[in-house]
C-alpha positions in Angstrom: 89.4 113.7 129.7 88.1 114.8 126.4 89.0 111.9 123.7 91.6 111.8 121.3 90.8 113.2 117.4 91.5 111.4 114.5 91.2 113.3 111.2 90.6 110.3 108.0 90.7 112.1 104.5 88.9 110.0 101.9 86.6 108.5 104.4 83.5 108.4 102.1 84.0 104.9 101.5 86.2 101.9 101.5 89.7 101.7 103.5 88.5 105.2 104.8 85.3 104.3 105.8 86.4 101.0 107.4 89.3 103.3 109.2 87.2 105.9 110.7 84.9 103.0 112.0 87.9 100.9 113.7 89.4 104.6 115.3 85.7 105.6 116.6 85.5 102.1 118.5 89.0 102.7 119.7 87.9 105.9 121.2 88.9 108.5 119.0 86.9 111.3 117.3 86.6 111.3 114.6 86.5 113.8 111.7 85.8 112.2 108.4 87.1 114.2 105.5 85.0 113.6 102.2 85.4 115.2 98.7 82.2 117.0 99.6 84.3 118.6 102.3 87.2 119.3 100.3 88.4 118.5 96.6 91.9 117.9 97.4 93.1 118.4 93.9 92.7 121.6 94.5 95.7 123.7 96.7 93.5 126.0 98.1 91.1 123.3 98.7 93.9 122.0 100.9 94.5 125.4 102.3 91.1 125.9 103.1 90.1 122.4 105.1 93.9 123.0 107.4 92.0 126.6 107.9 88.6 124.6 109.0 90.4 122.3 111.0 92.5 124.7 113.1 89.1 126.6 114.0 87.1 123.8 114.7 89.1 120.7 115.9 91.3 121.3 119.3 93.8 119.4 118.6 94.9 116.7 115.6 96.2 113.4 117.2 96.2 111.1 114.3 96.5 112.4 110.5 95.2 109.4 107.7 96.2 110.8 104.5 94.0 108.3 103.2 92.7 109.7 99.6 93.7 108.9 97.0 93.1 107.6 93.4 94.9 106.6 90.1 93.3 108.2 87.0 93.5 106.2 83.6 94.7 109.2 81.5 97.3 112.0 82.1 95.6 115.8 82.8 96.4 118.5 85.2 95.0 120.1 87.7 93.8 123.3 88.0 97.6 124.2 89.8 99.5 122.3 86.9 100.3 119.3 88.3 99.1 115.7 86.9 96.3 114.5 89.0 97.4 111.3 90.4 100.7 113.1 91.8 98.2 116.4 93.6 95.9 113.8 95.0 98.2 111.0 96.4 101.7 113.0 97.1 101.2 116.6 97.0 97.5 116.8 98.9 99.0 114.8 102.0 102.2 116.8 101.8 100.2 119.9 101.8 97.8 119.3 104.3 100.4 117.6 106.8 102.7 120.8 106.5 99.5 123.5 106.9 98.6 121.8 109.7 102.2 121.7 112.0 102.4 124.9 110.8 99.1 126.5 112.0 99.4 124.5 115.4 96.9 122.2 115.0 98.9 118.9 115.2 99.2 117.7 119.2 102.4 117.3 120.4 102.6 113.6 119.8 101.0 113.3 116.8 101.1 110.9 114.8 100.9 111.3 111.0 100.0 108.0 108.8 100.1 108.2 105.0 98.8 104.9 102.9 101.0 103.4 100.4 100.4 101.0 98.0 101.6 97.7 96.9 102.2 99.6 93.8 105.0 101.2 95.1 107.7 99.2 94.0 106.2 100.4 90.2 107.2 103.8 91.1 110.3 105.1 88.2 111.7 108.0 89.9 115.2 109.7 88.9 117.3 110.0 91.7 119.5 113.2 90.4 116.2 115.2 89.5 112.7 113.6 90.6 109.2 114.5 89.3 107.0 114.7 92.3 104.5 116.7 90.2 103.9 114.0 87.2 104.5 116.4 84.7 107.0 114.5 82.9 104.0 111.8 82.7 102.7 113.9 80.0 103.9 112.3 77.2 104.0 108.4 78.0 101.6 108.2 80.6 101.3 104.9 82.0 99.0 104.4 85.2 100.2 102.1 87.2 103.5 103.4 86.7 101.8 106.5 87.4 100.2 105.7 90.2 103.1 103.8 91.5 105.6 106.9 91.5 103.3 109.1 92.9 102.8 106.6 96.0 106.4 106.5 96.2 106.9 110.0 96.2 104.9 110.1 99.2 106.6 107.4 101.2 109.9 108.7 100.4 108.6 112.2 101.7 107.0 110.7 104.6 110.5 109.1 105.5 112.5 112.7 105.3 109.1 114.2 107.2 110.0 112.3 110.3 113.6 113.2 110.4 112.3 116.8 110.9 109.3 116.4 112.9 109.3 118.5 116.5 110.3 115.8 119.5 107.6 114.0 120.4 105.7 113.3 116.7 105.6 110.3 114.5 105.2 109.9 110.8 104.7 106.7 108.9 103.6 104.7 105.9 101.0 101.9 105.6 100.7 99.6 103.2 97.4 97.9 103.1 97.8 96.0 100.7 94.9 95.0 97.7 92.0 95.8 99.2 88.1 94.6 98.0 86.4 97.7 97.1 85.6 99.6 93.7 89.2 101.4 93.7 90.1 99.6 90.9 87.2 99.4 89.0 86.3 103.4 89.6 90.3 103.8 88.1 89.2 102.7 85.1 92.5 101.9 82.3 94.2 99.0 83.2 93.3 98.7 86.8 89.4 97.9 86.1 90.6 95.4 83.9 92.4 93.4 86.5 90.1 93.9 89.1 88.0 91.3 88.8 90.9 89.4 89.2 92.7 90.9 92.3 89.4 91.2 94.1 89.7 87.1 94.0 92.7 87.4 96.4 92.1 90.7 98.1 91.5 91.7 101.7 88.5 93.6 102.9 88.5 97.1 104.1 88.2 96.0 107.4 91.1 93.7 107.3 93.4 96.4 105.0 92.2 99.2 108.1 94.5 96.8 110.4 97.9 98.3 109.9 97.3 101.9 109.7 95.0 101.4 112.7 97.4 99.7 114.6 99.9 102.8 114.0 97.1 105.2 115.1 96.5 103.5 118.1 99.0 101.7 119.2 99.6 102.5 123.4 104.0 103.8 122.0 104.8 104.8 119.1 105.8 102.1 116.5 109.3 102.6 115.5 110.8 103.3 113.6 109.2 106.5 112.7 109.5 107.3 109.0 109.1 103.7 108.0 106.4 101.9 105.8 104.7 99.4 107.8 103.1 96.1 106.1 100.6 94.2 107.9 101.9 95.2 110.9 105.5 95.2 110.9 108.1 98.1 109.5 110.3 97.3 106.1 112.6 98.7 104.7 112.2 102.4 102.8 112.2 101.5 98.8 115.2 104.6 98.4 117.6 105.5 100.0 117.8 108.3 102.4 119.5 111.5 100.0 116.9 110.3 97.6 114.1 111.1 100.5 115.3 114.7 101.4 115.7 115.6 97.6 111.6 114.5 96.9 110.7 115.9 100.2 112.6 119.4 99.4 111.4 119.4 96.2 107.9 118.7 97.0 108.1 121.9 99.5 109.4 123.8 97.2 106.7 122.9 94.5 104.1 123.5 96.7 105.2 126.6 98.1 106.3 125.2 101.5 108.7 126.4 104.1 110.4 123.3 104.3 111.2 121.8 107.7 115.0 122.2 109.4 116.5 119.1 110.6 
């Protein structure tokens, strides 16, 4: 039996690095995806690694949409969107919705996005919410920043497992402050204060737990669609209207046939 395959964006280093390691000595292969393989601020970027991975990979049994970072000023991407949004809400959206829709995803996939503690900074209007950042352009703020975009994406991971084909899983990991040059690389406010965080923060190893757990686990956690913090699921930080209005308006930013309930 040929192993499972684990597919870890932003695996260069850090939580990635110490993920793709814990998955490998679970049994998985592994396919480390590294901003030399793909600059996911970049759609067709995105485009082009689903296209790579449907060609070269049999099947996808555990998705990491692990990148991520949070930039100290506000600018856009190439495709118009502000950069912390494309890289932590709008590449794993992207990617996760190429991949079901080009068959590469197993038939019990599951599909693991990381989330932030930072989440519960995230401002987003519940009648009309920016999951592009845009509206950041003015009074940009990154942590806030940061914050919204990482709720974006746990709110869209929550709707994404309401339509997921019988048999897959979609979840949200929280690993917590991790010990690694996130921060610091961040620059703004977050290198400021990571001298102090990294006095109380976990390693990568340690922060891998979670998300490793929900890769590997022998069932499915449940329930699916939930963030999971050290190990256990909590409650979604919005409720669930709010959840199908970013994850509609995400596919339709994007592009994206949205999935049917």
């Amino acid at each position: 039996m040929s192993a499972p395959v684990a597919v870890v964006t932003g695996a260069a280093g850090g939580l990635g690095q110490a993920l793709a390691a814990q998955l490998r000595e679970a049994g998985f292969q592994v396919v480390a995806v590294t901003r030399e393989c793909a600059n996911l601020l970049v759609r067709k970027e995105v485009d082009d690694l689903a296209d790579q991975l449907c060609n070269s990979v049999q099947k996808v049994d555990v998705l990491i949409n692990n990148a991520g970072a949070a930039f100290a000023h506000y600018a856009e991407t190439v495709d118009g969107v502000e950069r912390t949004h494309a890289l932590n809400h709008l590449a794993p959206f992207q990617l996760t919705h190429r991949l079901l829709a080009n068959g590469s995803l197993a038939p019990g996939a599951r599909i693991i996005t990381i989330a932030s503690d930072l989440v519960g900074r995230g401002r987003l209007d519940g009648s009309s919410p920016d999951v592009t950042g845009t509206s950041w352009r003015t009074n940009y703020s990154q942590l806030a920043v940061y914050g919204t975009a990482k709720l974006a994406a746990v709110l869209a991971t929550s709707a994404l497992a309401e339509r997921l084909p019988d048999g897959m899983t979609a979840f949200s990991a929280n690993p917590g402050v991790i010990r690694t040059g996130f921060n610091a690389k961040a620059g703004g406010l977050l290198k400021l204060v990571s001298a102090v965080s990294n006095l109380f923060a976990a390693s990568p190893e340690k922060a891998a737990r979670t998300p490793t757990m929900l890769a590997t686990a022998a069932t499915p956690p449940s329930p699916s669609g939930s963030l999971f913090v050290k190990g256990a699921a909590v409650t979604p930080p919005a409720d669930p209207g709010l959840a199908d209005e970013v994850y509609e308006r995400t596919a339709s930013a994007l592009g994206l046939q949205p999935l049917s309930r």
